[in-house]
KOLFI-614695 format. One record per residue: chain; residue in one letter; x, y, z of N, C-alpha, C in turn. Coordinates in Angstrom, 2 decimals. Example, Ala and Ser with C-alpha at 12.3 -4.5 7.8 and 13.67 -1.06 7.14 Angstrom:
2
<atom><chaine>A</chaine><residu>A</residu><n_X>13.19</n_X><n_Y>-5.69</n_Y><n_Z>7.80</n_Z><ca_X>12.30</ca_X><ca_Y>-4.50</ca_Y><ca_Z>7.80</ca_Z><c_X>13.20</c_X><c_Y>-3.30</c_Y><c_Z>7.80</c_Z></atom>
<atom><chaine>A</chaine><residu>S</residu><n_X>12.85</n_X><n_Y>-2.25</n_Y><n_Z>7.08</n_Z><ca_X>13.67</ca_X><ca_Y>-1.06</ca_Y><ca_Z>7.14</ca_Z><c_X>12.90</c_X><c_Y>0.03</c_Y><c_Z>7.87</c_Z></atom>
***
This chain:
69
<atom><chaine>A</chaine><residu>X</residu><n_X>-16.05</n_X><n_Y>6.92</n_Y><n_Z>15.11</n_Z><ca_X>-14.67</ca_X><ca_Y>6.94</ca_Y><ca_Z>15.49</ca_Z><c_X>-14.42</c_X><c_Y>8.20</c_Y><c_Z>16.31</c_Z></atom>
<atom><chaine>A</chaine><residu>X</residu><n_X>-13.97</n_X><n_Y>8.08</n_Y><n_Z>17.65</n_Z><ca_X>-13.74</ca_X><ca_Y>9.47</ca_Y><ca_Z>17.94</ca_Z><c_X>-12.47</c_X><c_Y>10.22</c_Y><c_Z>17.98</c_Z></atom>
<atom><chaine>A</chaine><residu>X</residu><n_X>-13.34</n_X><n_Y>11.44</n_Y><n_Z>17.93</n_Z><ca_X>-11.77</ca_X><ca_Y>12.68</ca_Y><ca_Z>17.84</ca_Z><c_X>-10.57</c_X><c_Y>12.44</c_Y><c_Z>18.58</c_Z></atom>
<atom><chaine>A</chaine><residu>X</residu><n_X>-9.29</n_X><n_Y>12.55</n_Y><n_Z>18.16</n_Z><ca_X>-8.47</ca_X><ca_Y>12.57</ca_Y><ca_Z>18.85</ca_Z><c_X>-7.65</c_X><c_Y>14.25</c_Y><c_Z>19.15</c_Z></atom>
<atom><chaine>A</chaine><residu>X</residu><n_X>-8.65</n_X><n_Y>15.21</n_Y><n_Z>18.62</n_Z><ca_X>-7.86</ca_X><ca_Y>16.88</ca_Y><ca_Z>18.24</ca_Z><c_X>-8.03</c_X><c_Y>17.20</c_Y><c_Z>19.90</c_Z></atom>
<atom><chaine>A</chaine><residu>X</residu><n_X>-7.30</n_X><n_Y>17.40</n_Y><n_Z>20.63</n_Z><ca_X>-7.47</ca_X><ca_Y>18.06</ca_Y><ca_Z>22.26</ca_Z><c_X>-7.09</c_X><c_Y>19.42</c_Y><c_Z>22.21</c_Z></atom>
<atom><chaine>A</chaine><residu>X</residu><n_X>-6.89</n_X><n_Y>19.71</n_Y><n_Z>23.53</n_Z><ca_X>-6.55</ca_X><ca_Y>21.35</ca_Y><ca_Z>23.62</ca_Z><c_X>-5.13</c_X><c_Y>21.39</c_Y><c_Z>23.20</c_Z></atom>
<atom><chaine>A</chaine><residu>X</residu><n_X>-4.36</n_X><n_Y>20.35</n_Y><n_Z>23.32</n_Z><ca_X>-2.60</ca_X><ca_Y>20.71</ca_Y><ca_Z>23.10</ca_Z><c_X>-2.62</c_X><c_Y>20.84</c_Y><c_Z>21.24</c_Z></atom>
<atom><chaine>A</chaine><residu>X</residu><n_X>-3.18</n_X><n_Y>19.91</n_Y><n_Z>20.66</n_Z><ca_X>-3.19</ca_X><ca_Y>19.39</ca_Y><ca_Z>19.40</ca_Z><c_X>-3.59</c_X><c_Y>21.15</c_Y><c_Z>18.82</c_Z></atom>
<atom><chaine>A</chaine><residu>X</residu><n_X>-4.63</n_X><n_Y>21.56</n_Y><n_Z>19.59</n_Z><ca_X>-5.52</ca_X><ca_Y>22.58</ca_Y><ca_Z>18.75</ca_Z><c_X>-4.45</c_X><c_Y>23.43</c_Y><c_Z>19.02</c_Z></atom>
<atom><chaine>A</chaine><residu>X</residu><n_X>-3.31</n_X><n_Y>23.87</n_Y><n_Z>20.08</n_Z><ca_X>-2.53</ca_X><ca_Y>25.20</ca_Y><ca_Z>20.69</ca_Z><c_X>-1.94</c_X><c_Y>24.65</c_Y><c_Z>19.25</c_Z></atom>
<atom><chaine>A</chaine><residu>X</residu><n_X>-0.92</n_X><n_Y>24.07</n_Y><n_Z>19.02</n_Z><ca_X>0.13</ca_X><ca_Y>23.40</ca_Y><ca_Z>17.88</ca_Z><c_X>-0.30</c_X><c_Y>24.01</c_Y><c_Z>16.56</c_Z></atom>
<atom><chaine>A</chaine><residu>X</residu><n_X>-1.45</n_X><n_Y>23.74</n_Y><n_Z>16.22</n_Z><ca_X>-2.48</ca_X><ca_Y>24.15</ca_Y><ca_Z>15.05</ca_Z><c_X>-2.05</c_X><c_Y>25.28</c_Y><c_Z>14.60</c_Z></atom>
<atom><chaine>A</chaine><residu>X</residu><n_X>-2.21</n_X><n_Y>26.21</n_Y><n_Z>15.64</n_Z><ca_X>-2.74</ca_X><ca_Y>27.65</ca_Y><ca_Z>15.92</ca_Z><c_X>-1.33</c_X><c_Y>28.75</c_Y><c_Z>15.73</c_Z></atom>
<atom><chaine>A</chaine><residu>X</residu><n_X>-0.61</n_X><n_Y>27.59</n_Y><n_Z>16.06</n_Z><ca_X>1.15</ca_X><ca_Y>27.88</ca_Y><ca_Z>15.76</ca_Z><c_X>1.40</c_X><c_Y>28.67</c_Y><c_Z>14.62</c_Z></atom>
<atom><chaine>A</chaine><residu>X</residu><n_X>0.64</n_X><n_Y>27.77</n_Y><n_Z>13.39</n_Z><ca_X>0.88</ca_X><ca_Y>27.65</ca_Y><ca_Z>12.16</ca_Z><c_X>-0.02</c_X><c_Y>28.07</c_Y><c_Z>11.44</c_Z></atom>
<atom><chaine>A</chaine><residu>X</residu><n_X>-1.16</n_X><n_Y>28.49</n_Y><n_Z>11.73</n_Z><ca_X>-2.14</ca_X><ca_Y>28.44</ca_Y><ca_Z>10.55</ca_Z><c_X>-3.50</c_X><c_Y>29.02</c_Y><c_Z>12.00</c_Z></atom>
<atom><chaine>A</chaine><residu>X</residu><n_X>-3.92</n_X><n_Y>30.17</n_Y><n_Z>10.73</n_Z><ca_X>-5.06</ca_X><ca_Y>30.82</ca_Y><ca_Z>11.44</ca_Z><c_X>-6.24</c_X><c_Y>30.12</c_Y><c_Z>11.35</c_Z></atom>
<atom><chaine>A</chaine><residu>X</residu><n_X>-7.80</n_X><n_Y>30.11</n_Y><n_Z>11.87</n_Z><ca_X>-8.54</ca_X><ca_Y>29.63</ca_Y><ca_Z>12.07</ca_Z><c_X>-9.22</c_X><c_Y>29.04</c_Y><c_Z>11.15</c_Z></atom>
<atom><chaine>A</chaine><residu>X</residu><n_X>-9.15</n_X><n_Y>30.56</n_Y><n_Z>9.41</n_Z><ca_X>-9.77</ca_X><ca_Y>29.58</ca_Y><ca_Z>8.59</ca_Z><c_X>-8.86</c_X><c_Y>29.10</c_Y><c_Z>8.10</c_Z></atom>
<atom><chaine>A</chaine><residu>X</residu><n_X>-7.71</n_X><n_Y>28.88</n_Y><n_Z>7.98</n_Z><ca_X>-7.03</ca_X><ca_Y>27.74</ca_Y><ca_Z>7.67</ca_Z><c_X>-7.07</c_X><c_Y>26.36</c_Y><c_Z>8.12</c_Z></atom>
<atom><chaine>A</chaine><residu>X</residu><n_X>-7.00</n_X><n_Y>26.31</n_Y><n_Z>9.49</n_Z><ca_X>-7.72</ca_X><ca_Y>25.06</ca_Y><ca_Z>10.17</ca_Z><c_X>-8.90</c_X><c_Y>24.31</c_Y><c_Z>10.01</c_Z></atom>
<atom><chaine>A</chaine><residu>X</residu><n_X>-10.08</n_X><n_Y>25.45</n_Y><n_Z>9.69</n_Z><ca_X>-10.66</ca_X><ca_Y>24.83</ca_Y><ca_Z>8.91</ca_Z><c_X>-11.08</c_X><c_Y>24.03</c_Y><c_Z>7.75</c_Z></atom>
<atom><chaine>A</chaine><residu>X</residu><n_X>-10.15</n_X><n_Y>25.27</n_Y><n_Z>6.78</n_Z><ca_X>-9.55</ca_X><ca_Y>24.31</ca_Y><ca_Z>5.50</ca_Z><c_X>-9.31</c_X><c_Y>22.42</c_Y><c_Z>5.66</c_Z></atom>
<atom><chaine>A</chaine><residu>X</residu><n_X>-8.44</n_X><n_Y>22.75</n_Y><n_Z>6.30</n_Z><ca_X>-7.48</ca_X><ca_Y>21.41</ca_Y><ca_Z>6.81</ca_Z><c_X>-8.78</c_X><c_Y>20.82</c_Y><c_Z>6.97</c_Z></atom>
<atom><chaine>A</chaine><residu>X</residu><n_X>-9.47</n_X><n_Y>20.60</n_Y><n_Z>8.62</n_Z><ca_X>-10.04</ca_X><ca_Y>20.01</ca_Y><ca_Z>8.52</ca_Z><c_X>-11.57</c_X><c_Y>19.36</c_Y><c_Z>7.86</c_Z></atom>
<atom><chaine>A</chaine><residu>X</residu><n_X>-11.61</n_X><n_Y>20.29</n_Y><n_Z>6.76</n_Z><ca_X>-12.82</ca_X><ca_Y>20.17</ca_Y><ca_Z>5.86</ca_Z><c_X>-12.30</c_X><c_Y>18.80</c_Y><c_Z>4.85</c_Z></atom>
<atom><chaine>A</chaine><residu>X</residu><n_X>-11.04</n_X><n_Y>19.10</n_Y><n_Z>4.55</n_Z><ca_X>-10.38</ca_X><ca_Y>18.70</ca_Y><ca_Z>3.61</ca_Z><c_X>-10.21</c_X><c_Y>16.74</c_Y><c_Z>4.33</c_Z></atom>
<atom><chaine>A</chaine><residu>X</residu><n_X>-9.37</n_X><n_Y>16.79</n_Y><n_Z>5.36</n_Z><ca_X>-9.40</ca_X><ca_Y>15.67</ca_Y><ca_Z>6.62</ca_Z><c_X>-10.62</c_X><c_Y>14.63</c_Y><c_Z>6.71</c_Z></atom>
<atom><chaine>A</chaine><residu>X</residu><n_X>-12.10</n_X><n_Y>15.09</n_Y><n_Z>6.62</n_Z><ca_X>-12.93</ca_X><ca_Y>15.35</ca_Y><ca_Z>7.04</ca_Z><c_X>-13.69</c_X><c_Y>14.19</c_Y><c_Z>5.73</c_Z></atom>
<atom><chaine>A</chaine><residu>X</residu><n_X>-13.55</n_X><n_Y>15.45</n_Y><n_Z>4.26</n_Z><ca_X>-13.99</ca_X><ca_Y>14.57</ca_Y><ca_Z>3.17</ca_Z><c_X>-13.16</c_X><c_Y>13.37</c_Y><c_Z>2.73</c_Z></atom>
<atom><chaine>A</chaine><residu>X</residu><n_X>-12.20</n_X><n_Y>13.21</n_Y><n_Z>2.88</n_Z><ca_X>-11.51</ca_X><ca_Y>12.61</ca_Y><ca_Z>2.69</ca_Z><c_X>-11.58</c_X><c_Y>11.20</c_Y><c_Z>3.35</c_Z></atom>
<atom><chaine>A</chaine><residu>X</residu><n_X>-11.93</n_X><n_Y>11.19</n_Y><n_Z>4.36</n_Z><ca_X>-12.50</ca_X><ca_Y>10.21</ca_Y><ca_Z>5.63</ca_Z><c_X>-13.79</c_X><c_Y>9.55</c_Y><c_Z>5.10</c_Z></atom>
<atom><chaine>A</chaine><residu>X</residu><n_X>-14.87</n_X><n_Y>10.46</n_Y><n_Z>4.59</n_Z><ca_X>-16.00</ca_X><ca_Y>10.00</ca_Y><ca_Z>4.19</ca_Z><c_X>-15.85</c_X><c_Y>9.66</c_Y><c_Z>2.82</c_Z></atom>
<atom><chaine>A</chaine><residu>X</residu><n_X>-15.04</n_X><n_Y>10.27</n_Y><n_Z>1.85</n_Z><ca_X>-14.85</ca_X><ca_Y>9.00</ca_Y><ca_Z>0.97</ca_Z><c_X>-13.73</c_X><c_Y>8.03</c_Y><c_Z>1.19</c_Z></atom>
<atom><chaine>A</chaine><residu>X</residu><n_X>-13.16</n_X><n_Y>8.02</n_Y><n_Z>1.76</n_Z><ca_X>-12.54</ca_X><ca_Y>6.55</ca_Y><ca_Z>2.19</ca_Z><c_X>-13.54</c_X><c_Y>5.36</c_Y><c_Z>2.58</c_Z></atom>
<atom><chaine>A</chaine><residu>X</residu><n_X>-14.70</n_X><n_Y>5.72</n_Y><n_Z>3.51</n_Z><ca_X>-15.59</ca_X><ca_Y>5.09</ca_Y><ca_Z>3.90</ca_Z><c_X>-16.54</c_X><c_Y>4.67</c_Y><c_Z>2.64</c_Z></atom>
<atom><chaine>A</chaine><residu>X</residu><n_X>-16.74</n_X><n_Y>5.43</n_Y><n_Z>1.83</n_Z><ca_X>-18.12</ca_X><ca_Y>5.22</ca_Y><ca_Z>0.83</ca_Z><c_X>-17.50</c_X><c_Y>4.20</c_Y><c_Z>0.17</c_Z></atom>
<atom><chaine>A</chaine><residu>X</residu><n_X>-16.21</n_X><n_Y>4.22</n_Y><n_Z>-0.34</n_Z><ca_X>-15.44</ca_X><ca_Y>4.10</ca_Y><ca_Z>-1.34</ca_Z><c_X>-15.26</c_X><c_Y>2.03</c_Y><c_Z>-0.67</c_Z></atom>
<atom><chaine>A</chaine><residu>X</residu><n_X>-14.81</n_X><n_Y>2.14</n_Y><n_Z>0.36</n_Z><ca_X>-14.31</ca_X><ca_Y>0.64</ca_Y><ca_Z>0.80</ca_Z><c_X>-16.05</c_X><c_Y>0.18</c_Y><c_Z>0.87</c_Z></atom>
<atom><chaine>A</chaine><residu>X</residu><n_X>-17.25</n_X><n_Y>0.82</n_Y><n_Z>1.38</n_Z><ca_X>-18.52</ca_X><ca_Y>0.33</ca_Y><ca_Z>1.21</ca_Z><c_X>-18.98</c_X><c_Y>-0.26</c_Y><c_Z>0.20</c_Z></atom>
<atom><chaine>A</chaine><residu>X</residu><n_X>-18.67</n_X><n_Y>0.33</n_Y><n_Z>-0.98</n_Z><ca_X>-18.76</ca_X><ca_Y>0.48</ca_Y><ca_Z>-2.23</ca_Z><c_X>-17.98</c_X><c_Y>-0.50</c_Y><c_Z>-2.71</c_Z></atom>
<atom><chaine>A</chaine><residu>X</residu><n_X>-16.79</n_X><n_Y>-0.70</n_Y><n_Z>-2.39</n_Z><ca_X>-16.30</ca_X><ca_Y>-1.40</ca_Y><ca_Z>-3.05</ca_Z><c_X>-15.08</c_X><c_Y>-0.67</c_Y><c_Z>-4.73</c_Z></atom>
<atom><chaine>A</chaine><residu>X</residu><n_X>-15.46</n_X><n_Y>0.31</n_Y><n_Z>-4.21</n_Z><ca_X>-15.35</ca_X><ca_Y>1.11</ca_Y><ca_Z>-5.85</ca_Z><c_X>-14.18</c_X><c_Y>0.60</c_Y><c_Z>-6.47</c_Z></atom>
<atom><chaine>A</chaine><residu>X</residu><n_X>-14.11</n_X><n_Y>0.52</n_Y><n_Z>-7.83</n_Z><ca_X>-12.78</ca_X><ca_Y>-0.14</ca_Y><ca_Z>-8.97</ca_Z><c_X>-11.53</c_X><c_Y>0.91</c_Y><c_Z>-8.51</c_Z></atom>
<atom><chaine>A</chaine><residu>X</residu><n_X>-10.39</n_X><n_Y>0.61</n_Y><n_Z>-8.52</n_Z><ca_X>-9.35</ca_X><ca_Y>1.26</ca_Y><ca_Z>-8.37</ca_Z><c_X>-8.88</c_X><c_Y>1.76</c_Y><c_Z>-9.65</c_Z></atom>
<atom><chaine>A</chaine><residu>X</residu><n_X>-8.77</n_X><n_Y>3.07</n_Y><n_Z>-10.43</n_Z><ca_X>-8.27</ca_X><ca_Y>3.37</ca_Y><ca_Z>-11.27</ca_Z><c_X>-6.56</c_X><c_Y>2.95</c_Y><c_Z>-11.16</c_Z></atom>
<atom><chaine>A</chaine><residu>X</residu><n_X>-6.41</n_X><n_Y>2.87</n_Y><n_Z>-12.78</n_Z><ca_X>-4.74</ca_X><ca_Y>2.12</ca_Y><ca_Z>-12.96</ca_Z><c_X>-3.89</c_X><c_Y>2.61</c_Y><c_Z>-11.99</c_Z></atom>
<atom><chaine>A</chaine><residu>X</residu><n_X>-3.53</n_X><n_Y>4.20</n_Y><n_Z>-12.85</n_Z><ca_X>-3.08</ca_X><ca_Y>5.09</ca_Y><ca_Z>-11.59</ca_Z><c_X>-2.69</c_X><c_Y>4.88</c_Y><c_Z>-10.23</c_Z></atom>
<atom><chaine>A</chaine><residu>X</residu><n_X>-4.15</n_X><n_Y>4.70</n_Y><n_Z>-9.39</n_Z><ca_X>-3.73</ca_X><ca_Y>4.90</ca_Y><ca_Z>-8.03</ca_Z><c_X>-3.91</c_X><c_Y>3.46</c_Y><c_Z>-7.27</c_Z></atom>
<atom><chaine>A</chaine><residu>X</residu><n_X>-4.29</n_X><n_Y>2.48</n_Y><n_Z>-7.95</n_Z><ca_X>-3.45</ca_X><ca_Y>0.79</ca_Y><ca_Z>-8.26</ca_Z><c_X>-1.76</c_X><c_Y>0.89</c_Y><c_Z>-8.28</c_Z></atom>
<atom><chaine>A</chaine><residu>X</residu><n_X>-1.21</n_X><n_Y>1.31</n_Y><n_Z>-9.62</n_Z><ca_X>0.07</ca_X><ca_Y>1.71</ca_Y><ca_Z>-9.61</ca_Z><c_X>0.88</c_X><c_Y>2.43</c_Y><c_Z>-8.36</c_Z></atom>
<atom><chaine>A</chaine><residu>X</residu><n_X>0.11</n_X><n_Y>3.23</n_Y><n_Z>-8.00</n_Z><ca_X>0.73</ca_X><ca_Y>4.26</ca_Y><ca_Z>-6.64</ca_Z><c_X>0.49</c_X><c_Y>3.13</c_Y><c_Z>-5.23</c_Z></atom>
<atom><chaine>A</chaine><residu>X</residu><n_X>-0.50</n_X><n_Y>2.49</n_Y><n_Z>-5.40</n_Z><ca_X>-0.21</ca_X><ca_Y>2.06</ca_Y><ca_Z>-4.35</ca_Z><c_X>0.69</c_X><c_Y>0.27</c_Y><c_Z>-3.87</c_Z></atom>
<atom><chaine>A</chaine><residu>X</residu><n_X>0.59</n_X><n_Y>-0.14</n_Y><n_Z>-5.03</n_Z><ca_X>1.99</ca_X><ca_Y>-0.74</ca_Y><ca_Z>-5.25</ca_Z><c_X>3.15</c_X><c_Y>-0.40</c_Y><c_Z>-5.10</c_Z></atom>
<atom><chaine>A</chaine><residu>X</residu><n_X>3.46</n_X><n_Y>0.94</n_Y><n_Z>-5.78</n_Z><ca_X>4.92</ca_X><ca_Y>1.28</ca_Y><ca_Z>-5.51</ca_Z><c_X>5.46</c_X><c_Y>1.64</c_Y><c_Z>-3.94</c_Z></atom>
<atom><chaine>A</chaine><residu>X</residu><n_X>4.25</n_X><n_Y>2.70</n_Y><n_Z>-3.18</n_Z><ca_X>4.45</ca_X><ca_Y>3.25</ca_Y><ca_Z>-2.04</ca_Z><c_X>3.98</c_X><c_Y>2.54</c_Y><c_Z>-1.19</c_Z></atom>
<atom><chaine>A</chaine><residu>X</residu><n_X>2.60</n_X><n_Y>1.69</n_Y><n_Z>-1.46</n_Z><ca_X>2.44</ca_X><ca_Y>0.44</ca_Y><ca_Z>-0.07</ca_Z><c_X>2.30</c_X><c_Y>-0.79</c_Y><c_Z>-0.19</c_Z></atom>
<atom><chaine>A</chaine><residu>X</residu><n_X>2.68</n_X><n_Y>-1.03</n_Y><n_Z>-0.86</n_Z><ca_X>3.14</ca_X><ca_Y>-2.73</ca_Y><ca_Z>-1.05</ca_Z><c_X>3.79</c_X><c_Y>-3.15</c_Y><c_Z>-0.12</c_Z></atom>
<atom><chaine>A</chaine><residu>X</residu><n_X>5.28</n_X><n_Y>-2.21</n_Y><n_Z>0.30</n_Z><ca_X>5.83</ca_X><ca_Y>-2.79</ca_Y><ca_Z>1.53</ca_Z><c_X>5.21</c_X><c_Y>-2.90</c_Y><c_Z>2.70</c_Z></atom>
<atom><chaine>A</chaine><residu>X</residu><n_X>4.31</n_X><n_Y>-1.78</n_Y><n_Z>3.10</n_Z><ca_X>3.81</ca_X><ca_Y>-1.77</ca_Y><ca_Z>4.10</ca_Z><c_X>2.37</c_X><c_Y>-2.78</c_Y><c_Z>4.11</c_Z></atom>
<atom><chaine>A</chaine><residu>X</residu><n_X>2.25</n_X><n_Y>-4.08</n_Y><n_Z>3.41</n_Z><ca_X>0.90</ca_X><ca_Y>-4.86</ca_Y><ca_Z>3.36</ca_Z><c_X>-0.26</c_X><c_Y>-4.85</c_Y><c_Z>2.70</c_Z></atom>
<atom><chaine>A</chaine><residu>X</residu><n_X>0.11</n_X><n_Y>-3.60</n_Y><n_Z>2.01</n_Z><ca_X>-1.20</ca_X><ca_Y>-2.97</ca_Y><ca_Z>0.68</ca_Z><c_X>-1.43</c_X><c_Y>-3.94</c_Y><c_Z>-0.57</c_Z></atom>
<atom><chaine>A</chaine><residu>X</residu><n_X>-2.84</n_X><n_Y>-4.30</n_Y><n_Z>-0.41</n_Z><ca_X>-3.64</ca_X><ca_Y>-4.89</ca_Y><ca_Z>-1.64</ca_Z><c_X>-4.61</c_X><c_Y>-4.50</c_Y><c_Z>-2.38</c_Z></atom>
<atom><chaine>A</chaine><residu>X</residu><n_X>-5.11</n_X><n_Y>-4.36</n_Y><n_Z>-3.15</n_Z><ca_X>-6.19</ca_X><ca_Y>-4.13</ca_Y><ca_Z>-4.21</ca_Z><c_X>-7.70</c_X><c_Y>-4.38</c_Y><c_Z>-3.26</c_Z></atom>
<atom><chaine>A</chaine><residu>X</residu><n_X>-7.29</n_X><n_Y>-5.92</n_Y><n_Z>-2.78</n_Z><ca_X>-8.75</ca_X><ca_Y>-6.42</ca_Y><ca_Z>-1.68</ca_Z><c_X>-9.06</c_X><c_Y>-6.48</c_Y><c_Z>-2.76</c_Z></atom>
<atom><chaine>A</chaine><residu>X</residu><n_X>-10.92</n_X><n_Y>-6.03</n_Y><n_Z>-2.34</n_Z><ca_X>-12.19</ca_X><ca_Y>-5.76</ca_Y><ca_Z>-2.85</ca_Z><c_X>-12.26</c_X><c_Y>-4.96</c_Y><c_Z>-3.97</c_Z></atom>
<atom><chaine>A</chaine><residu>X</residu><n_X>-11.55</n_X><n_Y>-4.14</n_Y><n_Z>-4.23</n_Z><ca_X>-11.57</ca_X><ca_Y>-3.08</ca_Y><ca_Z>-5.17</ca_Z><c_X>-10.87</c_X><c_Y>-3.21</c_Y><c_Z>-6.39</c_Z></atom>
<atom><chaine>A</chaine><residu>X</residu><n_X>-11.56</n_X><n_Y>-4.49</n_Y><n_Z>-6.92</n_Z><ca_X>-10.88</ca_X><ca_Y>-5.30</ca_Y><ca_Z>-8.23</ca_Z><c_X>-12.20</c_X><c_Y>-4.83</c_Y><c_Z>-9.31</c_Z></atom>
***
């Protein structure tokens, strides 16, 4: 998938938050992405919890369980 971070995106960044902070961010961005990926590969069970959360907050927007029953 490619990057969408350009030079304007990175000036904006830089506004707010020093370098290793940006990094932070995007470490954080980053893992988060790769378990999203493992996770839908996988198939992995949805704990109650975040089943529950995502009923309440994306249900409207087309959100299902799928695969991850």
């Amino acid at each position: 998938m490619p990057n969408a971070v350009d030079a304007g995106l990175q000036a904006r960044l830089r506004e707010h938050w020093d370098d290793g902070e940006i990094v932070e961010i995007l470490g954080v961005i980053a893992l988060f992405g790769y378990l999203n990926r493992w996770n839908d590969s996988m198939a992995t069970t949805l704990e109650e919890g975040a089943e529950e959360s995502g009923r309440q907050w994306l249900a409207h927007e087309g959100w299902t369980r799928g695969k991850h029953v």
